[in-house]
py3Dmol code that shows the C-alpha trace and the ligand (Angstrom):
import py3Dmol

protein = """\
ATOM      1  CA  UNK A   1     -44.903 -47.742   7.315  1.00  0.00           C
ATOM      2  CA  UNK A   2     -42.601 -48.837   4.556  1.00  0.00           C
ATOM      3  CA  UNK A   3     -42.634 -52.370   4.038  1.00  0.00           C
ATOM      4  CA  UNK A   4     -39.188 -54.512   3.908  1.00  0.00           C
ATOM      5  CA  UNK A   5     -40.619 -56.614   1.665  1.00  0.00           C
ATOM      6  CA  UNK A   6     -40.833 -54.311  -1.071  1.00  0.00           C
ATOM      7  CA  UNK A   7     -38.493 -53.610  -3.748  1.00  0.00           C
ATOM      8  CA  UNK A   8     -35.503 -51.337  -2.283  1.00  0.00           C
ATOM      9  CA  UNK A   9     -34.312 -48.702  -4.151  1.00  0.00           C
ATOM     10  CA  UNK A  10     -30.830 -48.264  -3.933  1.00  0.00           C
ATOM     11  CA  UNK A  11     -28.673 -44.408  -5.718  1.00  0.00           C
ATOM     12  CA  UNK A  12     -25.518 -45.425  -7.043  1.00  0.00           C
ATOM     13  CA  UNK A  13     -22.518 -46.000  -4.426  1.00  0.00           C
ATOM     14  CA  UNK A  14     -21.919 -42.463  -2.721  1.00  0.00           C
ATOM     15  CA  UNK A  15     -18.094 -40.811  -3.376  1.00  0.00           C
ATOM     16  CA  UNK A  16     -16.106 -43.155  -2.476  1.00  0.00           C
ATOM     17  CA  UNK A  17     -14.062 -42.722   0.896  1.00  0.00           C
ATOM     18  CA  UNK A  18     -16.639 -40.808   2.328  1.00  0.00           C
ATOM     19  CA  UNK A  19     -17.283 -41.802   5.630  1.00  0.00           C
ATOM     20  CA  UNK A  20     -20.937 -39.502   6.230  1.00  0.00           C
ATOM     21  CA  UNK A  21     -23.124 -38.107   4.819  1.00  0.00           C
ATOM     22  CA  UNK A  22     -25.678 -36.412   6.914  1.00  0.00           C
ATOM     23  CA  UNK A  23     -28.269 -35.771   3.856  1.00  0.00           C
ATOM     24  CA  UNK A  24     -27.656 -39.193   2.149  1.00  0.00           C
ATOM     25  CA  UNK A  25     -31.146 -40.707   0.769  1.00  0.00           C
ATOM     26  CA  UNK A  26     -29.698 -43.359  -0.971  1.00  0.00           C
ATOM     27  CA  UNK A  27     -32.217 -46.136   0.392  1.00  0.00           C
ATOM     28  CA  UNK A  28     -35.636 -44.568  -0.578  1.00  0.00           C
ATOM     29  CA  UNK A  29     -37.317 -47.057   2.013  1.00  0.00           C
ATOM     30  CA  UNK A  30     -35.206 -45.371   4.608  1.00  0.00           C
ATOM     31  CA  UNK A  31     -35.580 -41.845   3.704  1.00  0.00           C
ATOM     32  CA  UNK A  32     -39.563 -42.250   3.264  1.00  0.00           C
ATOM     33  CA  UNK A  33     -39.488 -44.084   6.681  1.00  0.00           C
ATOM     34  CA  UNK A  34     -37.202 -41.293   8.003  1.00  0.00           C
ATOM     35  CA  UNK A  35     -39.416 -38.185   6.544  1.00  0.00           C
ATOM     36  CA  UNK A  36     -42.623 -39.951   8.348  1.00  0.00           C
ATOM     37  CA  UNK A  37     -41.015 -40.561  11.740  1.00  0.00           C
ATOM     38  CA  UNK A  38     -39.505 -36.363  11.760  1.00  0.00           C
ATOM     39  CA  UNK A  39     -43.072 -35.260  10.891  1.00  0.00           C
ATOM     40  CA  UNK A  40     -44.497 -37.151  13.935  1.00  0.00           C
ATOM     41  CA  UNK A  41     -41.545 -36.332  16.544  1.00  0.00           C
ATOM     42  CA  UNK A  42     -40.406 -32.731  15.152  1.00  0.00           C
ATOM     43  CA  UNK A  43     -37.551 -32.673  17.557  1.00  0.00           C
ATOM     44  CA  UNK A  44     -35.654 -35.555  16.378  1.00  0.00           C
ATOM     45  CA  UNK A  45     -32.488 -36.366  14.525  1.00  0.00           C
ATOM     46  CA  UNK A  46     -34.418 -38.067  11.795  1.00  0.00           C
ATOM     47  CA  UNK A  47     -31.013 -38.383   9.653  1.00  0.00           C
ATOM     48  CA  UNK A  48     -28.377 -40.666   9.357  1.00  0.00           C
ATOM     49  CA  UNK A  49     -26.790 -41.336  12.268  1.00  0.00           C
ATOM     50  CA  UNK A  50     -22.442 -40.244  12.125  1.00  0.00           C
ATOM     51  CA  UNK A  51     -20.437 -41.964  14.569  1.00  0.00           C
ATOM     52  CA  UNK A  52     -19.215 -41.352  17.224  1.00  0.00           C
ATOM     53  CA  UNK A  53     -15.656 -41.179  19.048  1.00  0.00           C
ATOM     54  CA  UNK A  54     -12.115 -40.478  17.457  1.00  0.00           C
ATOM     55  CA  UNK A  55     -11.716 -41.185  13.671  1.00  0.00           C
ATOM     56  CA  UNK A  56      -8.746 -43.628  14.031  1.00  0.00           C
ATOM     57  CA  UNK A  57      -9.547 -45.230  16.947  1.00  0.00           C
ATOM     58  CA  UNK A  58      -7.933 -48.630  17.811  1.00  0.00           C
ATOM     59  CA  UNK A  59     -11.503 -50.204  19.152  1.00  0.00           C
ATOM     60  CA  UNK A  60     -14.341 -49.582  16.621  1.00  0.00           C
ATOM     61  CA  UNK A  61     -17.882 -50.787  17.529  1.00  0.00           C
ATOM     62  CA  UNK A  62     -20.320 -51.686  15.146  1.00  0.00           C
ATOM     63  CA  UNK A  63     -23.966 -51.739  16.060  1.00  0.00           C
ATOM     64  CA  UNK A  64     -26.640 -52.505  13.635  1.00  0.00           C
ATOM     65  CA  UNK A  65     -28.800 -49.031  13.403  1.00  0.00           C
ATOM     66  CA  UNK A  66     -29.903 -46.248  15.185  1.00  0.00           C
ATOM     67  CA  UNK A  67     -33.053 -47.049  17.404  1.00  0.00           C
ATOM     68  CA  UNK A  68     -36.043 -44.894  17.419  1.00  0.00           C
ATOM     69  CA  UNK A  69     -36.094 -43.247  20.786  1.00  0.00           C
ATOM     70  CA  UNK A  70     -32.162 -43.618  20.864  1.00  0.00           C
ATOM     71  CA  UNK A  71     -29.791 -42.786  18.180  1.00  0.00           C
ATOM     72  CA  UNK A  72     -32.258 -41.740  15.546  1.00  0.00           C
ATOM     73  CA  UNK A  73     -33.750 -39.273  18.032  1.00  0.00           C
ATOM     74  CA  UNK A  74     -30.444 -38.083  19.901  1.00  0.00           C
ATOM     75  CA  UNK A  75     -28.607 -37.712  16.999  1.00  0.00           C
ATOM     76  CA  UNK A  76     -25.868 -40.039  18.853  1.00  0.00           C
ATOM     77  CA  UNK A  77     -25.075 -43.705  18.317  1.00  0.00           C
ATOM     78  CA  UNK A  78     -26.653 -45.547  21.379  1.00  0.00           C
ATOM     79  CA  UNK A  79     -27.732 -42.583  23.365  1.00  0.00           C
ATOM     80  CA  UNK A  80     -30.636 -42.652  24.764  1.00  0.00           C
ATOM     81  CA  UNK A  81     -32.211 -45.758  24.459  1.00  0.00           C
ATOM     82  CA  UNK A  82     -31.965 -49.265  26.180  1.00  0.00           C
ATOM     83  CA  UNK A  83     -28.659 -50.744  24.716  1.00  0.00           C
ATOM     84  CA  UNK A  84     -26.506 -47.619  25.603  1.00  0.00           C
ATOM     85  CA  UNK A  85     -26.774 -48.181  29.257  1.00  0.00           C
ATOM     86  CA  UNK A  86     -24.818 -51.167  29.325  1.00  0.00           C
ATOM     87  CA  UNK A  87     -22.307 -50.483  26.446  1.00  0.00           C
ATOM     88  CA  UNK A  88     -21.279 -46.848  27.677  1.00  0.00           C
ATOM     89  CA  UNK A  89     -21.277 -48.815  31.357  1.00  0.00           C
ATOM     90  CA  UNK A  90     -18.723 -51.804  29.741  1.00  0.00           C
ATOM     91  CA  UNK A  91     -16.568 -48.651  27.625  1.00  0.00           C
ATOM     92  CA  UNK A  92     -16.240 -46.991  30.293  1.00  0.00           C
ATOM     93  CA  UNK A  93     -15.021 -50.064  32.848  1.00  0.00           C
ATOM     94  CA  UNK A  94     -12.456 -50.885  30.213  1.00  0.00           C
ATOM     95  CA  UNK A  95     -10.862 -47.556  29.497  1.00  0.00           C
ATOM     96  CA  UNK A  96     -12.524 -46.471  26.397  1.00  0.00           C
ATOM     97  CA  UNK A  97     -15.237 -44.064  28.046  1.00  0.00           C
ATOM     98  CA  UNK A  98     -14.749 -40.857  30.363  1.00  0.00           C
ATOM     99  CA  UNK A  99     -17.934 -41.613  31.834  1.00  0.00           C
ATOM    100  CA  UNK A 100     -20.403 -44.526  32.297  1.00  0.00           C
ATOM    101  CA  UNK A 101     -23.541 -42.780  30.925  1.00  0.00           C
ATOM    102  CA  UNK A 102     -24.195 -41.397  27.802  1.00  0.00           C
ATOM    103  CA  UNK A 103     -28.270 -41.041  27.724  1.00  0.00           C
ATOM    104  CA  UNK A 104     -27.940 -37.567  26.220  1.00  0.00           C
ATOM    105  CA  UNK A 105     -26.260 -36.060  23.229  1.00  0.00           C
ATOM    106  CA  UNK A 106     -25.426 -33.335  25.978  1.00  0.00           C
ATOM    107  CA  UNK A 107     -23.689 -35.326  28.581  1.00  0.00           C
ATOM    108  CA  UNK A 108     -20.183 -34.507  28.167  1.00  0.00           C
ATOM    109  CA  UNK A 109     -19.280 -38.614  27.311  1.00  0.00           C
ATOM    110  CA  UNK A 110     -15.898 -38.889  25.237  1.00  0.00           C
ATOM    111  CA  UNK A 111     -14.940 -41.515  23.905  1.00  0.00           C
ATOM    112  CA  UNK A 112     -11.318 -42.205  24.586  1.00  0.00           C
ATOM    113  CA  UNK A 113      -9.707 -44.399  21.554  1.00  0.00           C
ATOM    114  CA  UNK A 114     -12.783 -45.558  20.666  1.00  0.00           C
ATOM    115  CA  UNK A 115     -14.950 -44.961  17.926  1.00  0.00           C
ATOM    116  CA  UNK A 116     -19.082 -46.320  17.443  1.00  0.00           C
ATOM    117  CA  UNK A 117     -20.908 -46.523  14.926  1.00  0.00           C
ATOM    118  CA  UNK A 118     -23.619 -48.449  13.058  1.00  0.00           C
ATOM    119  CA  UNK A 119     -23.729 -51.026   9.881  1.00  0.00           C
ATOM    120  CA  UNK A 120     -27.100 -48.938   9.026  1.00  0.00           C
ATOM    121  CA  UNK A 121     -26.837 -45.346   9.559  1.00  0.00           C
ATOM    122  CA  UNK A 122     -30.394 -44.585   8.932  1.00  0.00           C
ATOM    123  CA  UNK A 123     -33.794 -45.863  11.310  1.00  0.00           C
ATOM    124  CA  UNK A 124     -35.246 -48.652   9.984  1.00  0.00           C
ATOM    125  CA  UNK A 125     -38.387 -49.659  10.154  1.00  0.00           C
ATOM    126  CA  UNK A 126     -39.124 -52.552  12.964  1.00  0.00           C
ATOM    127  CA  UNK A 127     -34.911 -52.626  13.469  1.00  0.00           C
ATOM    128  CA  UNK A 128     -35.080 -54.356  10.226  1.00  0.00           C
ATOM    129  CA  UNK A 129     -32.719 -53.128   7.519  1.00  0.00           C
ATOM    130  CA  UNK A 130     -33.119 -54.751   4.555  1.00  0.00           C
ATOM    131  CA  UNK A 131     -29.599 -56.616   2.669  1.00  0.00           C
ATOM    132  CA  UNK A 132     -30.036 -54.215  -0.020  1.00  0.00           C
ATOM    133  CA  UNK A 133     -29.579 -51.199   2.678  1.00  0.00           C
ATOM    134  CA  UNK A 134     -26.695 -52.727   4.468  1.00  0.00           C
ATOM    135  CA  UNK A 135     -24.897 -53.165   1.086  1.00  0.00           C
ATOM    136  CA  UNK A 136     -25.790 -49.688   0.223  1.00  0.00           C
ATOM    137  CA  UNK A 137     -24.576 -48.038   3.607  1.00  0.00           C
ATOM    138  CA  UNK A 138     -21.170 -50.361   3.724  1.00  0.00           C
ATOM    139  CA  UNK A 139     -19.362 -47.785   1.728  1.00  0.00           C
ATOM    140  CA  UNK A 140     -19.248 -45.770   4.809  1.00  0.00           C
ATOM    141  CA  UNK A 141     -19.022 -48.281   6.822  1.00  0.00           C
ATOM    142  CA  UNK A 142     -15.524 -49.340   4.739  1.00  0.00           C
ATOM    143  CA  UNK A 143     -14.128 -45.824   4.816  1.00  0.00           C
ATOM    144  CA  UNK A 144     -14.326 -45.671   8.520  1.00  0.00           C
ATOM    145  CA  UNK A 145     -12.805 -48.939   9.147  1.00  0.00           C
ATOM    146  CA  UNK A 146      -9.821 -47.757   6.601  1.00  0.00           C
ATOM    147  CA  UNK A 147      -8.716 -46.070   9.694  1.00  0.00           C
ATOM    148  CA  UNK A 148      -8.141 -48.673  11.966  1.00  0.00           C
ATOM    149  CA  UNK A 149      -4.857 -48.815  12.975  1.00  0.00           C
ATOM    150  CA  UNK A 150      -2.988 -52.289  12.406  1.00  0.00           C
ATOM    151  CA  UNK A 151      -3.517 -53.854  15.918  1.00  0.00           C
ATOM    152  CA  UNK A 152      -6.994 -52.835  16.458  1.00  0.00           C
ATOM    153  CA  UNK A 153     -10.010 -53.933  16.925  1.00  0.00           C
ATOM    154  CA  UNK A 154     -13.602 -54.112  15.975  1.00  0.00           C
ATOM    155  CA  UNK A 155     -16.550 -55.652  17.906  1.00  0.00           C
ATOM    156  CA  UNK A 156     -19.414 -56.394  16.001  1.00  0.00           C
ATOM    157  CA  UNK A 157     -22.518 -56.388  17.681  1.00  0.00           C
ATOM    158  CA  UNK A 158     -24.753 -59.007  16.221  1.00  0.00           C
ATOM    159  CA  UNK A 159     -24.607 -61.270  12.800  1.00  0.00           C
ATOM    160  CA  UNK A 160     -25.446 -57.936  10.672  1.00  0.00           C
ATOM    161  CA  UNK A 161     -22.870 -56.048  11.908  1.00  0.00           C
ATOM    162  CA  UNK A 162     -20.334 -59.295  12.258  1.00  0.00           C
ATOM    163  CA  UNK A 163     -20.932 -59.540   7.984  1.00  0.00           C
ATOM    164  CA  UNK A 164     -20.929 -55.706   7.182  1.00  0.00           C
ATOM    165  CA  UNK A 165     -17.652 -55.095   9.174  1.00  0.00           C
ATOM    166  CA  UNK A 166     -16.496 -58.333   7.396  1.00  0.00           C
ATOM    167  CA  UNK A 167     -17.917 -57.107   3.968  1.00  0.00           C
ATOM    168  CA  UNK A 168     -16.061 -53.419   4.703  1.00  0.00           C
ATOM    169  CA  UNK A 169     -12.455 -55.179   5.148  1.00  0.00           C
ATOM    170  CA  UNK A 170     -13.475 -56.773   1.341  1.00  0.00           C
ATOM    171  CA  UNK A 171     -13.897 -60.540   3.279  1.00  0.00           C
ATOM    172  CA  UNK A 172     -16.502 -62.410   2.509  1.00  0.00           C
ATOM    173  CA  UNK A 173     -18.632 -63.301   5.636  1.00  0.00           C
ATOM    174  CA  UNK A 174     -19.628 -66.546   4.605  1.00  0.00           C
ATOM    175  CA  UNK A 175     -15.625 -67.643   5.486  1.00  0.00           C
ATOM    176  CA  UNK A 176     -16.107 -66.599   9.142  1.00  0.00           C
ATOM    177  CA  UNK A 177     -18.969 -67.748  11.478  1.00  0.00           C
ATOM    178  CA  UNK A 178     -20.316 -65.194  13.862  1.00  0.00           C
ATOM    179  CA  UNK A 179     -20.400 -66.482  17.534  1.00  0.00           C
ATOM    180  CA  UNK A 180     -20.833 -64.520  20.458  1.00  0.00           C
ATOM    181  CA  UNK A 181     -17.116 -64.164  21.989  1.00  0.00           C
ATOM    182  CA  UNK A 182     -15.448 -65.748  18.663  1.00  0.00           C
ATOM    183  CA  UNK A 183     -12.583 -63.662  17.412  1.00  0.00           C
ATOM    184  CA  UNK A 184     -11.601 -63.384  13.387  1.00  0.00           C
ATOM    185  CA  UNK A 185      -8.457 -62.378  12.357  1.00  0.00           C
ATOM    186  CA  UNK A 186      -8.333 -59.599   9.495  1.00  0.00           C
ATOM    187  CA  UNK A 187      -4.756 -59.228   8.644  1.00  0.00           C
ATOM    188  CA  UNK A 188      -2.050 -56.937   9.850  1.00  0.00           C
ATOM    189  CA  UNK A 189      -2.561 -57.436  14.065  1.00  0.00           C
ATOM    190  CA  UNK A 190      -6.477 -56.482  13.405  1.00  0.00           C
ATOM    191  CA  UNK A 191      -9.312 -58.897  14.956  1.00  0.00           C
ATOM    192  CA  UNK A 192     -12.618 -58.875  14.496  1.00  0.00           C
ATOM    193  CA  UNK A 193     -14.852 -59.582  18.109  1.00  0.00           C
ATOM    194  CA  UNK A 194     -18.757 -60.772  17.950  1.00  0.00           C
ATOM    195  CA  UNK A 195     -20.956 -60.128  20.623  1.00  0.00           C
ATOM    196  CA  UNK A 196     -24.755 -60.805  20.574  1.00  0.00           C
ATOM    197  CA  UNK A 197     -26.143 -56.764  20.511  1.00  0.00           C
ATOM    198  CA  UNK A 198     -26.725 -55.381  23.831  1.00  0.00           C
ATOM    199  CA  UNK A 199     -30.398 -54.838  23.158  1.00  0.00           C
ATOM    200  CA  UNK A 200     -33.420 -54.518  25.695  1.00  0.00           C
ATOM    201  CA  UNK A 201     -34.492 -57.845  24.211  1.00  0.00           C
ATOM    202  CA  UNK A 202     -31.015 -59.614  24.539  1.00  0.00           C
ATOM    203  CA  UNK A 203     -30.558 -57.944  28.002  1.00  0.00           C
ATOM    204  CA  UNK A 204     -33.718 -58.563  29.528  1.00  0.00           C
ATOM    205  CA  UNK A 205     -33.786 -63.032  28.462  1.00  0.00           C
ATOM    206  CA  UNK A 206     -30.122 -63.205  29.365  1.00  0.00           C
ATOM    207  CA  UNK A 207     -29.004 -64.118  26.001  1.00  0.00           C
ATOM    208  CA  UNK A 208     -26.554 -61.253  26.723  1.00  0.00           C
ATOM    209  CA  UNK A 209     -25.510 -60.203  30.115  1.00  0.00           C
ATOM    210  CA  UNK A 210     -23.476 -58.009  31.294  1.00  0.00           C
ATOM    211  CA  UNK A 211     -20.795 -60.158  32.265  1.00  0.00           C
ATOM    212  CA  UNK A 212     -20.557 -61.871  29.040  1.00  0.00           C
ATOM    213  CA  UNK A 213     -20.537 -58.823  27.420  1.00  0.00           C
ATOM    214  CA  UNK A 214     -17.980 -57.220  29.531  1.00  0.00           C
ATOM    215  CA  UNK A 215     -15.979 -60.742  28.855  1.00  0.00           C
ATOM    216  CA  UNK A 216     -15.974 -59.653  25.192  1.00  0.00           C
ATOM    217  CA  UNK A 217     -14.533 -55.781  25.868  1.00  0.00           C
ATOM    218  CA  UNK A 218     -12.410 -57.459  28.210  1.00  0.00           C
ATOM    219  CA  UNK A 219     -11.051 -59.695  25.186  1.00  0.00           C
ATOM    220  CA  UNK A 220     -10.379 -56.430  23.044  1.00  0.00           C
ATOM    221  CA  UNK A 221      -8.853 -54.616  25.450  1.00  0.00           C
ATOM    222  CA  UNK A 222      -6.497 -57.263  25.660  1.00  0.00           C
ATOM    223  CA  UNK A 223      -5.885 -57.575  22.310  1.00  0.00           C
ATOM    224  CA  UNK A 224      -4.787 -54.344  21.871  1.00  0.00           C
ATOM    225  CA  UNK A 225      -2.395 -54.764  24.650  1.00  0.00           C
ATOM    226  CA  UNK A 226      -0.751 -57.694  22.915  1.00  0.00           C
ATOM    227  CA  UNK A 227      -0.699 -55.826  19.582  1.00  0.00           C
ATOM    228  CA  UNK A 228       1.979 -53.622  21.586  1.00  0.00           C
ATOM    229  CA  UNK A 229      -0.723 -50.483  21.912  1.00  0.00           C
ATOM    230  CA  UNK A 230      -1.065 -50.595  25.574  1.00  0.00           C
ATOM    231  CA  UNK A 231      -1.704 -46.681  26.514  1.00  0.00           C
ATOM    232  CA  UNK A 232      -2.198 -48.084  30.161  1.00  0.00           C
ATOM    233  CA  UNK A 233      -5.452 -49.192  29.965  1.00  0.00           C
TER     234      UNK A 233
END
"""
ligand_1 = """\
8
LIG
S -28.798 -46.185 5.379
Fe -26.801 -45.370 4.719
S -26.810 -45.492 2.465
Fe -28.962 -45.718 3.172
S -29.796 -43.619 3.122
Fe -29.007 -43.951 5.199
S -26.855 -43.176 5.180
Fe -27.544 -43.437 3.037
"""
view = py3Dmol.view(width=600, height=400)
view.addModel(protein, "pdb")
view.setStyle({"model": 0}, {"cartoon": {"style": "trace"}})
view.addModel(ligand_1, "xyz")
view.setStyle({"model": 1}, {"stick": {}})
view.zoomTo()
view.show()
């Protein structure tokens, strides 16, 4: 397995306002990491992960990278792993979901003015990107979140994706402290939401739980209200 440790090298920025690119190899680590993991599990994904939902969606969530068993091997941003369960569930209480599940790239789950995606779009190894990756992915990162509508919202899920959503809107994350439930301001109606990331781990010692994390959706939702885009939700 690659190791994070070693030096990370990085292809020059890809064109710029390209949001995907499903053969990008710019992080070596990450494409040698990616090539091992198809050749084990031939039915996989095994590329970067595009997200998922509406381009120009007024709620944009930002995960940190595609799991393994989940998103790397569905092809799908949180489908079929752990953390999906309750973040389809909370989408889908709020408005932003036709359905509550979405285990399976198959499953007929819309999203409905929402839009997911991830700070990393390729597996890492061990969950751990590397900074040098999460600079070199935020170029896509920054052309999806060009979309957002003023008024919206993003919810970061986690400190990584809290700085690369920060780093995307050209704000330096060091000026805003992720907390779980804090909201940032970014200028023209849009807010920035943190949540811890609904992971297995999170989940399962109650750092997260579902009610705080439907607290934080909750929060959004509202937000968008107030910024005068209530469709009725
Ligand atoms: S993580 Fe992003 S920049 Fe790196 S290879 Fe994958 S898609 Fe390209």
């Amino acid at each position: 397995m690659p190791d994070a440790t070693q030096t990370t090298a990085i292809l020059p920025d890809p064109a710029p306002g390209a949001e995907y690119d499903q053969d990008c190899a710019r992080c070596a680590r990450l494409a040698s990491f990616l090539a091992e993991v198809r050749g084990r599990n031939p039915g996989y994904f095994c590329r970067p992960v595009p997200p998922f939902g509406p381009a120009g969606a007024r709620l944009v969530v930002v995960g940190l990278a595609p799991g393994m068993h989940g998103a790397n091997a569905s092809g799908r941003p949180f489908t079929g792993d752990h953390a999906g369960i309750l973040l389809y569930a909370t989408l889908h209480a709020h408005g932003f979901a036709t359905q509550a599940e979405g285990a399976r790239r198959d499953d007929g789950l819309a999203l409905l003015d929402c839009r997911v995606t991830n700070a990393v779009k390729c597996l890492p190894p061990d969950n751990k990107p590397s900074p040098a990756e999460v600079r070199a992915c935020n170029g896509y990162l920054a052309a999806d979140l060009a979309r957002l509508p003023d008024g919206g919202a993003v919810l970061a899920l986690g400190r990584i994706a809290h700085d690369a959503a920060l780093r995307a809107f050209g704000q330096k994350p060091a000026r805003f402290a992720f907390a779980h439930g804090a909201r940032h301001a970014l200028g023209r109606g849009r807010a920035l939401f943190d949540s811890y990331h609904c992971s297995r781990y999170n989940t399962n010692t109650r750092r997260l739980t579902a009610a705080m994390f439907d607290a934080v959706i909750a929060a959004a939702a509202r937000h968008l209200r107030e910024a005068g885009a209530d469709d009725g939700r």
